[in-house]
C-alpha positions as CSV (number, residue, x, y, z in Angstrom):
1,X,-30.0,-11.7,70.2
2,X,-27.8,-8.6,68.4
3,X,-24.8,-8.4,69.6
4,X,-23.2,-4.5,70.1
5,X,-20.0,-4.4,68.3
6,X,-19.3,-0.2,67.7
7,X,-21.1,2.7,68.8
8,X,-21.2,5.5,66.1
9,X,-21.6,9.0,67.9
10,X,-22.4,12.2,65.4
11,X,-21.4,14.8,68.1
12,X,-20.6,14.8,71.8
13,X,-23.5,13.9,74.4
14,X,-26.1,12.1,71.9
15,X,-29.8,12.0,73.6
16,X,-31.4,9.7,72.1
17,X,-34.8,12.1,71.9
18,X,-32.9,14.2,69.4
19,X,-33.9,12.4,66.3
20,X,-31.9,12.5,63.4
21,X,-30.0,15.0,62.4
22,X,-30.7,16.8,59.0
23,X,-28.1,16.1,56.0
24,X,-26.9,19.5,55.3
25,X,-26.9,20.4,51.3
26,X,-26.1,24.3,50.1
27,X,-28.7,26.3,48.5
28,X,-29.1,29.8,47.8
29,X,-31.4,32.1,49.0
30,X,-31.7,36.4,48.7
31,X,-32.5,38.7,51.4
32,X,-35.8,40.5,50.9
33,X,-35.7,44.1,52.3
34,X,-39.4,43.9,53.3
35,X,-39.1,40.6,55.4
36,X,-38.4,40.2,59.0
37,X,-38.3,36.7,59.6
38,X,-35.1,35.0,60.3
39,X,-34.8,32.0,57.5
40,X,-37.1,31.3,54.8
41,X,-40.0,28.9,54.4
42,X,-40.9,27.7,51.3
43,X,-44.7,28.3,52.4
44,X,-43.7,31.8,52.1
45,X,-46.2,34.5,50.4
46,X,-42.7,36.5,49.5
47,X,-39.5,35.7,48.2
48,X,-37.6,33.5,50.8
49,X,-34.5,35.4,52.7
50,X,-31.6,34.1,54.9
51,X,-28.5,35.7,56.1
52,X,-25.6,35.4,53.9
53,X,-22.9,36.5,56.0
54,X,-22.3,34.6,59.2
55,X,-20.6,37.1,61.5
56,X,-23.6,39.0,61.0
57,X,-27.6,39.8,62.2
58,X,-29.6,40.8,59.7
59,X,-32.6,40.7,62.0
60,X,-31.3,43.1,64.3
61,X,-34.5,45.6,65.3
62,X,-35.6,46.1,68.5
63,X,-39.0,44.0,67.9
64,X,-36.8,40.8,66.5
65,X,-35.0,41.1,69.8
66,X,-37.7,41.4,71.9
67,X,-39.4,38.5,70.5
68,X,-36.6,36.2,70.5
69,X,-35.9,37.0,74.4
70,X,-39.5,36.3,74.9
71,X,-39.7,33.1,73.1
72,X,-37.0,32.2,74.9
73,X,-38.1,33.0,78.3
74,X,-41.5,31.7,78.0
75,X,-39.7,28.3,77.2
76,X,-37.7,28.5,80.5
77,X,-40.9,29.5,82.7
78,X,-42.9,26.2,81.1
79,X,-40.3,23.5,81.1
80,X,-41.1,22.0,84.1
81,X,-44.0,20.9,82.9
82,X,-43.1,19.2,79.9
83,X,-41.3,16.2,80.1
84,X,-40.1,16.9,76.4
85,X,-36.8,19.7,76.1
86,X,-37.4,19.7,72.7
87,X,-37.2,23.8,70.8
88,X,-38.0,24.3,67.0
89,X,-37.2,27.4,65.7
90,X,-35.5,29.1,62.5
91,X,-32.4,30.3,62.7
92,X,-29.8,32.0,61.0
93,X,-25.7,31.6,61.1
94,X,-25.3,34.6,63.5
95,X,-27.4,32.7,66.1
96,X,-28.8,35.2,67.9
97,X,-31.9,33.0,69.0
98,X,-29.6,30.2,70.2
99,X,-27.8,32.7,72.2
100,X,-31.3,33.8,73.9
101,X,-32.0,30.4,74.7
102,X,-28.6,28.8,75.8
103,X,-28.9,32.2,78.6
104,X,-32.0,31.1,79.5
105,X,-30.5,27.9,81.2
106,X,-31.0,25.4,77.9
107,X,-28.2,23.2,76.5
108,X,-27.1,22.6,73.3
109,X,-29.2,19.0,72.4
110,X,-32.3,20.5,73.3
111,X,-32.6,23.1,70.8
112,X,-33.4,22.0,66.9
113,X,-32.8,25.5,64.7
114,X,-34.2,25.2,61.0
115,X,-33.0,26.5,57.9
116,X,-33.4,25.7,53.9
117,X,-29.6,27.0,53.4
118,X,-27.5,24.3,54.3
119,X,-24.4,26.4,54.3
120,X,-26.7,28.8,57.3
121,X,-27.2,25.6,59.5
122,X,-23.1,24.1,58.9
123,X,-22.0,27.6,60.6
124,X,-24.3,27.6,63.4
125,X,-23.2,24.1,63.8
126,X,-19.4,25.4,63.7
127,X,-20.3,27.7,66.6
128,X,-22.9,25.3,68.8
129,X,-21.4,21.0,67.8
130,X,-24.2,19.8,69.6
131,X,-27.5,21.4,68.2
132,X,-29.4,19.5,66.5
133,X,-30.0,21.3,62.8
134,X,-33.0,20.4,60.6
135,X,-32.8,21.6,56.7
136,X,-36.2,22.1,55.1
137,X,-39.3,23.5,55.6
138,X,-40.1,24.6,59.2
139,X,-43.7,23.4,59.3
140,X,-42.7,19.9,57.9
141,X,-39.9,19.5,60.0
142,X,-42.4,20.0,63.0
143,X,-45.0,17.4,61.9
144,X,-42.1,14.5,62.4
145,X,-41.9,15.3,66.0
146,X,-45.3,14.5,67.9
147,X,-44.5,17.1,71.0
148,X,-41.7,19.8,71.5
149,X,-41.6,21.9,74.5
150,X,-41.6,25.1,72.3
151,X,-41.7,26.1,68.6
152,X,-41.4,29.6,66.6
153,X,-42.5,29.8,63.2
154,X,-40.7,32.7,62.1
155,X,-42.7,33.0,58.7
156,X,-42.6,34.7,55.9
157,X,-46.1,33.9,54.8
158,X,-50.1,35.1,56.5
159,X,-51.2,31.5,56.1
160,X,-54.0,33.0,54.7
161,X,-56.0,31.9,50.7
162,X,-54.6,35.5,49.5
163,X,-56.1,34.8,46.6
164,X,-59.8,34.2,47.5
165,X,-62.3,37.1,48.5
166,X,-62.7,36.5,52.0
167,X,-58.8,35.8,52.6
168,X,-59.7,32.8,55.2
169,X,-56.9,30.9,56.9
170,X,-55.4,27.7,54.6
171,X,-56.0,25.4,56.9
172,X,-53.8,22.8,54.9
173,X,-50.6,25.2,56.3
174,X,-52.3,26.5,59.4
175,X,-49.7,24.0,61.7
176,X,-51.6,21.9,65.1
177,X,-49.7,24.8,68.1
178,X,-50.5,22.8,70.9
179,X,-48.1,19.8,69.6
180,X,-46.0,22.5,71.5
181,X,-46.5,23.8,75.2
182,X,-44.7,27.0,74.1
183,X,-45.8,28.3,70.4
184,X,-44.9,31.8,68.6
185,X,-45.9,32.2,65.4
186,X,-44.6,35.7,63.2
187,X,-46.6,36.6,59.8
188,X,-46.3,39.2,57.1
189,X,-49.1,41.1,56.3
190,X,-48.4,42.2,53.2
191,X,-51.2,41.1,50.6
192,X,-53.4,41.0,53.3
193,X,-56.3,43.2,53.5
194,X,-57.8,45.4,56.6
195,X,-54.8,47.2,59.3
196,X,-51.8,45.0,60.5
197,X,-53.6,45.4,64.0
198,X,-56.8,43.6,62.4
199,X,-54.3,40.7,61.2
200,X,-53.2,39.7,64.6
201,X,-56.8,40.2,66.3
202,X,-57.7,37.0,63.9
203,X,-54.1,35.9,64.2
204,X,-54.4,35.8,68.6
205,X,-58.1,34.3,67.8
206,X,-56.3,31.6,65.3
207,X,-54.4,30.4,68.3
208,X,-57.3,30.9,71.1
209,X,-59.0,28.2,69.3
210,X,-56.9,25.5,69.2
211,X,-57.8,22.9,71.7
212,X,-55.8,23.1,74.8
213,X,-55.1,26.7,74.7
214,X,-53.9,28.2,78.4
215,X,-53.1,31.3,78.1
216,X,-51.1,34.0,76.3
217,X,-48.9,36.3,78.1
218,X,-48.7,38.8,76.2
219,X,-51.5,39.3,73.0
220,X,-50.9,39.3,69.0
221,X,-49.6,42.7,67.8
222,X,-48.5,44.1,64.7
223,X,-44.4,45.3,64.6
224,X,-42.5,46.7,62.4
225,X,-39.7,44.5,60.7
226,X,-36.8,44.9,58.4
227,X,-38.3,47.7,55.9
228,X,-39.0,49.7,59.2
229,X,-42.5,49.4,58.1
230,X,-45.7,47.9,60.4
231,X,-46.2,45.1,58.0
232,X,-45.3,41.8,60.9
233,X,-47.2,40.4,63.3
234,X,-45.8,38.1,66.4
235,X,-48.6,36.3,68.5
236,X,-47.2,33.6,71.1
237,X,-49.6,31.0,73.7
238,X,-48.6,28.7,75.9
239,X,-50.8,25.1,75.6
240,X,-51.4,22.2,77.7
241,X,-48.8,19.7,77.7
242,X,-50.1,16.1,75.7
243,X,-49.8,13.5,79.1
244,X,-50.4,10.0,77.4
245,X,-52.0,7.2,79.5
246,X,-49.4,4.3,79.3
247,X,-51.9,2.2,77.4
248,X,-52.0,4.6,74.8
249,X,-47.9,4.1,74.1
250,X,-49.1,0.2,73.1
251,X,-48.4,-0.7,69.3
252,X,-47.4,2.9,68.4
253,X,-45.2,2.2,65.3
254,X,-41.8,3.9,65.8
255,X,-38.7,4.7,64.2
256,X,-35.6,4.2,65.9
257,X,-32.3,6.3,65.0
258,X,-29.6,3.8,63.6
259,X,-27.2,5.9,66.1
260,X,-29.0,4.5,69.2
261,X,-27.9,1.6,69.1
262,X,-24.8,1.5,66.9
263,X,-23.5,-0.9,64.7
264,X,-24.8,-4.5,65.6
265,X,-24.4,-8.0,64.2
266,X,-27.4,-9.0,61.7
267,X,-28.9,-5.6,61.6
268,X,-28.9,-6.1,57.5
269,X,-32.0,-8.4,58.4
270,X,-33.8,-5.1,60.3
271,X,-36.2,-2.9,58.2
272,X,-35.1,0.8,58.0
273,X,-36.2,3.7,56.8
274,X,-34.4,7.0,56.4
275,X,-31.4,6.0,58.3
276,X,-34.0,4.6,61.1
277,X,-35.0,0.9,62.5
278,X,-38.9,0.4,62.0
279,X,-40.6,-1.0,65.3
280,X,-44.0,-1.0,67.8
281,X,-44.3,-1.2,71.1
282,X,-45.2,-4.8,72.5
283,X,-45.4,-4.2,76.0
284,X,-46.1,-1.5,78.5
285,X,-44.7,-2.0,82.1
286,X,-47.4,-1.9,84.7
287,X,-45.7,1.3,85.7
288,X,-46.1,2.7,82.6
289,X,-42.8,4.0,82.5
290,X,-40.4,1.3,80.6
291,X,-41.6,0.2,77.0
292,X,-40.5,-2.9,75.5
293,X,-40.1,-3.2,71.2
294,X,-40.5,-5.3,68.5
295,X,-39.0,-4.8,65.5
296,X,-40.0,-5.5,61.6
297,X,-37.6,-7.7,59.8
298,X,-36.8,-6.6,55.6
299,X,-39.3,-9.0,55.1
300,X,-42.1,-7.0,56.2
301,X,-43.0,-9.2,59.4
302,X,-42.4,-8.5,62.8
303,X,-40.1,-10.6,65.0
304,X,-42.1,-13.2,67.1
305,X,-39.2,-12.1,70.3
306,X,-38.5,-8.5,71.7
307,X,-35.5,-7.8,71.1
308,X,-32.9,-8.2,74.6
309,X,-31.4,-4.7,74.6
310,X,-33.5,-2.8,77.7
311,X,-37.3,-0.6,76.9
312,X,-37.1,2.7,76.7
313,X,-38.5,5.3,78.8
314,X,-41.9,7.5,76.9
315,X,-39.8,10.6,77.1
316,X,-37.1,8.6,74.5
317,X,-39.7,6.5,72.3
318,X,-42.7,9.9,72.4
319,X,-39.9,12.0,69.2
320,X,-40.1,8.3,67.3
321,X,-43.8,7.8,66.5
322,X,-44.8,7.8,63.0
């Protein structure tokens, strides 16, 4: 039986379906005057940009506005039916998207903005203590969470084998949208042959075919960004939310933030893995709504007992399978 001895809290109001929060280290990017997008992404087809002033918006056009109050509005009409508050977007210091969505009726713990500069996300973190900031690659960062309620992938890339004759999509990059009920997606079309309006015909069609596709409000067009130039596209669907059966939930492996529980007596014996405790669920509740863990010992095996603190609820345990 572990014994609670401390609990360590990162930031005010913890939620446990936060996940962990992303060690912030600087790095340097350049602005590109013929990007729009608000970070960088190292899938980019152009040299990466971010803001390097704080107190400022470098995405400032009419289009980047519009889009961000969409995005944001769209998340607010389909929250109710998502049992997971989770938002994945890029984001600069200035936080202009954070803004759009903390008006839209959000709070702080459910939004999760993305950056590679490290120095970008420790501002925005000055200005909002309890988002929850993710450095790295956008697209990766959204693989390690198995639903969100919406995500933008503010790129700086098409997404598309530039290099080959036919210019098909790279399906290796090309991320799963309807792990989100809410997903915008903004390309460049630079490189890319045929109009900007014949890049987001395919790009709306991308989207359309994705399995659980509803509906989108609005259809793919082409904008112009930065350079004041037509060379953007912004596409955004809404897709049915992922309802798991409770028998489904049964011996899911899952990692467990350290943070959850706190500081505990014997917890040297516990597996971990990046700052997490490595479990699987034993036992579903008839109810399906209460799941009880096992965890791994260093060893590799799994203790033969669950462990006495209380299940969790498959809105907690759904951001911790691996």
């Amino acid at each position: 039986m572990r014994v609670a001895m401390s609990v360590r809290q990162t930031r005010p109001g913890p939620r446990p379906e936060q996940g962990r929060t992303a060690r912030l280290r600087p790095t340097k990017r350049r602005l590109h005057e013929d990007v729009d997008s608000d970070t960088a992404s190292s899938t980019g087809d152009v040299r990466e940009a971010v803001t390097n002033n704080g107190a400022l918006d470098h995405y400032h056009g009419i289009a980047k506005i519009s889009h961000r109050h969409e995005f944001a509005i769209n998340c607010a009409f389909m929250a109710p039916q998502s049992h997971n508050q989770n938002i994945l977007y890029l984001e600069t210091s200035a936080g202009m998207t954070t803004q759009a969505l903390l008006a839209n009726g959000f709070v702080e713990y459910n939004l999760h903005p993305c950056n590679f500069d490290g120095e970008e996300l420790a501002a925005l973190a000055k200005k909002y203590p309890g988002v929850v900031v993710h450095e790295g690659d956008i697209l990766e960062q959204y693989k390690r969470q198995r639903t969100w309620l919406g995500v933008w992938f503010d790129l700086e890339t098409s997404l598309l084998k530039r290099e080959l004759p036919t210019q098909p999509w790279d399906r290796s990059r090309v991320p799963a949208f309807s792990r989100a009920v809410v997903c915008a997606m903004s390309l460049t079309h630079r490189g890319v042959r045929g109009t900007t309006e014949q890049f987001a015909v395919e790009l709306q069609a991308l989207m359309q075919s994705e399995i659980g596709f509803v509906t989108s409000p609005q259809m793919a067009r082409a904008y112009s960004g930065r350079s004041n130039k037509q060379n953007m596209v912004f596409a955004l669907a809404h897709y049915k939310p992922h309802v798991w059966d409770p028998k489904d939930y049964l011996y899911q492996r899952v990692h467990v933030p350290l943070d959850y529980y706190g500081e505990f007596e014997g917890i040297e014996n516990y597996m971990q893995c990046d700052g997490h405790l490595v479990a699987t669920v034993s036992r579903v509740a008839c109810d399906g709504k209460a799941l009880h863990l096992t965890y791994q010992s260093k060893l590799g095996y799994f203790f033969e007992s669950e462990d006495s603190e209380p299940p969790v609820a498959p809105g907690v345990l759904e951001p911790w399978i691996v």
